[in-house]
N, C-alpha and C positions, 0 to 999 in steps of 0.2 A: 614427966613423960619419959619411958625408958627407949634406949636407941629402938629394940625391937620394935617398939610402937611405930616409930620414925620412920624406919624403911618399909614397913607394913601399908602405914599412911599413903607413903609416896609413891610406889607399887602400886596402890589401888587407885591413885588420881590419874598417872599416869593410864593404867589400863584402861579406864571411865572414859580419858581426853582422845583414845585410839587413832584414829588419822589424824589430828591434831599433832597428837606426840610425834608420829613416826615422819610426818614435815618435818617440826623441825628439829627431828634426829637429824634427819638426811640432811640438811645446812651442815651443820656440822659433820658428815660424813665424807660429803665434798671437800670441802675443805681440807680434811687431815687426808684423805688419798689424794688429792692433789701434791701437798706439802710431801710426802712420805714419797710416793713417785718419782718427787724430781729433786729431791735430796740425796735419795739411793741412784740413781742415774749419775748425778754429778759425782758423788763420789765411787760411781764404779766406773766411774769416765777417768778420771783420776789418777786410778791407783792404776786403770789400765794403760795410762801415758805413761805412768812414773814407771811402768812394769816396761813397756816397750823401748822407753828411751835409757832407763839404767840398763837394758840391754845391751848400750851399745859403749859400756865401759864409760865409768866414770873416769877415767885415766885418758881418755883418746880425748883430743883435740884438731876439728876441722876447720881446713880454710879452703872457703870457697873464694873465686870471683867476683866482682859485683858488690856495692855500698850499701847497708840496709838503713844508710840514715834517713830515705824518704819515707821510710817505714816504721821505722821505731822501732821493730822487733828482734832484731838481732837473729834473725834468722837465716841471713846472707839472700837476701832479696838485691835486686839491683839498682843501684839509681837511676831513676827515669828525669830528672833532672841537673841541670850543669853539662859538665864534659861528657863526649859521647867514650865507651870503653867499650873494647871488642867482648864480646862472653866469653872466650876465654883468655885468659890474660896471665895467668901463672906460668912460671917458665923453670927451667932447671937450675937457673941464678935461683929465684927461692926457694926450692927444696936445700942446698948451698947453705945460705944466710940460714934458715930454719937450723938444719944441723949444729951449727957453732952456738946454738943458745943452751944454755946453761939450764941441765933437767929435762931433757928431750934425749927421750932412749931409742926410739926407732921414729923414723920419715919412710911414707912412702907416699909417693905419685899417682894420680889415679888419674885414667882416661875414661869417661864414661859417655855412655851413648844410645838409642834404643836401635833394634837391629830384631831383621826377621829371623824364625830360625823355623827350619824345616826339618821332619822328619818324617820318612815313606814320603806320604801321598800328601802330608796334612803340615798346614803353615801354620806360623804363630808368632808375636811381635813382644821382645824382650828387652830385659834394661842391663846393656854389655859395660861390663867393671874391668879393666885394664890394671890391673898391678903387679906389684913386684913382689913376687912367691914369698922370699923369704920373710920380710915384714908383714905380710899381709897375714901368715901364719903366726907371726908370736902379736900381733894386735887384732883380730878378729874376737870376736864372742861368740859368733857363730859355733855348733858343732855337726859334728858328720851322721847323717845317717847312716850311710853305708860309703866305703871305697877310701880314699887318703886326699890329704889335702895339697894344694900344686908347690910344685918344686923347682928349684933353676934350673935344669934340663930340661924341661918338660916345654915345649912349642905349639902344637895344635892340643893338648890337652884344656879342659875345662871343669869346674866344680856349676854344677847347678841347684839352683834354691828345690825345696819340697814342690810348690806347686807346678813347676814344670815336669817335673819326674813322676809326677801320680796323677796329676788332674788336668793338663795341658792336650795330650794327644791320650786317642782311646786306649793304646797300647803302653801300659808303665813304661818307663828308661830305667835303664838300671847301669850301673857301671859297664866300662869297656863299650858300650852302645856308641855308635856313630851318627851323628846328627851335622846340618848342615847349618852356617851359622855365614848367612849373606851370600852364600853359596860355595862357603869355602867348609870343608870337610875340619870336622872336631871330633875326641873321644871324650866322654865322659869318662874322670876320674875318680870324683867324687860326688856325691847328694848332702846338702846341709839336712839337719832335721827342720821339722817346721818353727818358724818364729811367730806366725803371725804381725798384722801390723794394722796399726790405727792410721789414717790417712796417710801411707805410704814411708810410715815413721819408721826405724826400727825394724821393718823389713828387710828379709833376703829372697824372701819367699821366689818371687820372680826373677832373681837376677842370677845372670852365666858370669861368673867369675873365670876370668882368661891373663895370661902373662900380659902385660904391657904392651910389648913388643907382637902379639898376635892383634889387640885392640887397636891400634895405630892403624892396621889394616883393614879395620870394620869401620870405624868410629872416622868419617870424613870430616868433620869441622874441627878438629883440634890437630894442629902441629906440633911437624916431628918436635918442638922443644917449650910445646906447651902440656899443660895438665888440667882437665876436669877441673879435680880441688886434692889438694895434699893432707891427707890425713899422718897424724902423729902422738906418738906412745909417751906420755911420761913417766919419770923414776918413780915422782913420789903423788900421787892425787890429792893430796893436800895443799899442792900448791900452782894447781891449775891456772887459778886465776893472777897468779905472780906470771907466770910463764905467757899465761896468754896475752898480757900487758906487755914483758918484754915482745914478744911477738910481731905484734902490734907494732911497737914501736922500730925493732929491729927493720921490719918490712917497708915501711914507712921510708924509713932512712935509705935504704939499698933503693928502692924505687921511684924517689925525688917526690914523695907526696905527704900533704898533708890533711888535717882530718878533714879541711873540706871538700877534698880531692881525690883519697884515698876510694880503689878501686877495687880493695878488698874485703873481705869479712872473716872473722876469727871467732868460734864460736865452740863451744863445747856441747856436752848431751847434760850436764848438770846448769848451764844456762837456761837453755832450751825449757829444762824440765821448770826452773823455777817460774820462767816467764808463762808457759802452757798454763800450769798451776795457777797464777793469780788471776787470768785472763776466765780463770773456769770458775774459779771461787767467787770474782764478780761477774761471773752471768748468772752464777746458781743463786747468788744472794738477791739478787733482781728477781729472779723465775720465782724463789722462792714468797718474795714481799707479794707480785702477784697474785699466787696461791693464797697467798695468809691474809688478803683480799675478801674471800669465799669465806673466810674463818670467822671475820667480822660479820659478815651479812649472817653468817649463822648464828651469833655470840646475840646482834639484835633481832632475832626469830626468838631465841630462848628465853630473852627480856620481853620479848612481846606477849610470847606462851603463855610465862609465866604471873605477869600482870593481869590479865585475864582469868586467870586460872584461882588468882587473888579477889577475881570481880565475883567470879562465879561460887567461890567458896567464902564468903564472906559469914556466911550463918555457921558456917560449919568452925570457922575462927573464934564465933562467938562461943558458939558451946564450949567447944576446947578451953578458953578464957575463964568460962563461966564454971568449970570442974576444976579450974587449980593453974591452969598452964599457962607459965609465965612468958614473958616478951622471946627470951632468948632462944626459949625451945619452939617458941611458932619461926622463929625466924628459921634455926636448925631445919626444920622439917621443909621450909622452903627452897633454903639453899642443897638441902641435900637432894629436894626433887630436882633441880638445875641441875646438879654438879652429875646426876644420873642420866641424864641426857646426855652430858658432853661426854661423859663415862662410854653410852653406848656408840654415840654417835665413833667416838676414839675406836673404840674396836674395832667395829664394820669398816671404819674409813680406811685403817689400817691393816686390816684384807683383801679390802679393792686397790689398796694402794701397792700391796704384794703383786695384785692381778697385774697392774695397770704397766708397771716397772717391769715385770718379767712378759708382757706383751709386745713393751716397746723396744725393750733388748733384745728378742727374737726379729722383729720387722728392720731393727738398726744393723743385726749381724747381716739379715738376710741380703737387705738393697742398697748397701753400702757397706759392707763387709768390714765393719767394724768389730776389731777384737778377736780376729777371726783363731787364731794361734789360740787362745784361751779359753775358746769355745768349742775347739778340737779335744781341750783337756778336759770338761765336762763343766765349765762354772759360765760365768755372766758375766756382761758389761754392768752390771747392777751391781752394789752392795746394799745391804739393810742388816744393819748391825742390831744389838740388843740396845744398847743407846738410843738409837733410833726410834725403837720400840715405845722405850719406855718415855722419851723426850716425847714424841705425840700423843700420847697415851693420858701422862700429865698435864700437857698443855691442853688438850680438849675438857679434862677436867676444869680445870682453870680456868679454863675461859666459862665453862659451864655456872661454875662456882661466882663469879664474879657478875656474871650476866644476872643472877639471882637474886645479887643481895641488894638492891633497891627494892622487886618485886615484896621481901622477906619484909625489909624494913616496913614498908607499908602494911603488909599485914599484922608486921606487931606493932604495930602505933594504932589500931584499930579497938574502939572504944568497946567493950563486951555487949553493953544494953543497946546500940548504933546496931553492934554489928547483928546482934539476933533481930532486930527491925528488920532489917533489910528486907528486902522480897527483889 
């Protein structure tokens, strides 16, 4: 029997079996747009952490306040257990101790706080960053939309993120604008451009960037010789995680604590990033095993089809048998009707699973403003690579092909004189 015969054959059983087939197509249609949906999500979740948090310089190193050993994540969360410690607890002694460590280019101190700001007639409630001009400059990633960035002269001046200066009040801000920030008069010197930010990651978007020295007088809960969290520049990024160990320890030492006591957290954007990462990779791996779930229930739909499909063409075996057609090629014709199923099923599923992925990235930008920066620039929190593509495309096959070859086997183990009997 030549292949032409083969697909001719299986085309035609197919078309005969009509809602029969197109069930369970759709098993396996489910299945592969589920898997393709949340495979393209997780890695457009991914690459938009990795986007948002290499933002923030792979060379910078943060220390927050507060222990994340109840937590395990290293994200400087606070201990809610053991000694109680005020929130904030960094003082001018360690910006000090910080400086003498060995591979630390630039320290600065940061006061932070949320604070209303008014302009005309219309309020609005913001997140005020207190630092020191000059460092704040050769260690940001931030850039300028429009105007210049703050300077050691500079007293009631201020830099504001993109959404406050275009989407905040009806009337844009534009440099030199006067705004009131707790009630105390400011000029806008500069506008960052937009960053966007995934769960408040990596953002500037909302934040008034002020001297220190102006933040002290907005920002009530932090004293005059304490800090937010101390941000710092190293020489070389390759050896973050040396520096961050001496850190650690240097701090440690200056402060009389130890690690089960230690009331700090030291943490970078390349930590962050790798812990984000695996915390994502095992949920997709889970989402995904669910998914591939649906793949099974459709893998035994196509054994079931196709068994039946074995009951009902049983005369039709014989004849085949009875003109020449050996074991290998009845099975061929079986398996290849399966592997067409999963074939179709692969495709459709894999264009609903385009729909489903670029539905849910719209409703995720929309009501939790995820990726928002990125989606200003015209792309997705989604990725769907050709990989992707072709990885479901072959596994619906495969599972097709597989699901088949018992039904196949049994039709070619069928006796030719049995099988023309039959009725």
């Amino acid at each position: 029997m030549k292949f032409n015969d083969i697909i001719k054959l299986s085309l035609n059983s197919l078309s005969h079996r009509g809602m029969r087939s197109w069930l369970t197509i759709l098993g396996i249609v489910i299945g592969v747009a589920a898997v393709v949906s949340i495979l393209s999500i997780g890695s457009g979740m991914q690459q938009a952490v990795s986007g948002q948090l290499g933002g923030l310089g792979a060379d910078i190193i943060t220390i927050s306040s507060g222990s994340s050993r109840a937590f395990g994540m290293g994200f400087g969360e606070r201990e809610t257990t053991g000694q109680t410690t005020t929130s904030q607890n960094l003082t001018v002694k360690d910006v000090q101790i910080i400086k003498t460590v060995s591979g630390v280019k630039f320290v600065d101190g940061i006061v932070s706080g949320r604070a209303s700001i008014t302009y005309l007639t219309e309020s609005g409630s913001v997140t005020v960053e207190g630092v020191d001009p000059l460092a704040w400059k050769e260690m940001t990633t931030s850039e300028l939309d429009s105007g210049r960035f703050l300077t050691s002269g500079d007293e009631n001046s201020v830099v504001i993120g993109y959404r406050i200066a275009n989407s905040m009040f009806k009337q844009q801000l534009v440099v030199n604008t006067q705004i009131s920030i707790e009630e105390k008069p400011f000029r806008i010197v500069g506008i960052l451009k937009q960053s966007g930010s995934i769960g408040g990651m990596g953002g500037s978007d909302s934040n008034v960037i002020m001297p220190i020295s102006a933040a002290r007088t907005i920002v009530d809960d932090v004293l005059a010789n304490q800090f937010s969290s101390i941000q710092l520049k190293v020489a070389d990024s390759n050896s973050v995680d040396e520096i961050m160990s001496n850190l650690d320890q240097r701090l440690m030492l200056s402060r009389h604590e130890t690690n089960e006591t230690k009331s700090f957290t030291v943490t970078s954007a390349q930590a962050m990033q790798e812990t984000i990462s695996s915390v994502m990779e095992t949920l997709n791996l889970f989402l995904t095993g669910i998914a591939a779930i649906s793949l099974l229930v459709g893998a035994i739909g196509i054994a079931n089809t196709m068994f039946m499909s074995v009951v009902e063409r049983t005369r039709q075996i014989g004849t085949l048998k009875a003109l020449g057609t050996t074991n290998f090629e009845i099975m061929k014709l079986f398996v290849f009707e399966s592997a067409m199923i999963g074939f179709m099923g692969g495709l459709i599923g894999i264009f609903l699973g385009f729909i489903a992925s670029g539905t849910i990235s719209e409703l995720g930008v929309r009501m939790i403003g995820v990726g928002g920066g990125m989606r200003g620039a015209g792309s997705s929190i989604t990725t769907i690579t050709p990989e992707l593509v072709l990885f479901a495309l072959g596994f619906s096959v495969i599972i097709g092909v597989v699901s088949g070859l018992l039904p196949a086997r049994k039709a070619a183990s069928l006796q030719p004189i049995e099988a023309l009997r039959y009725e």
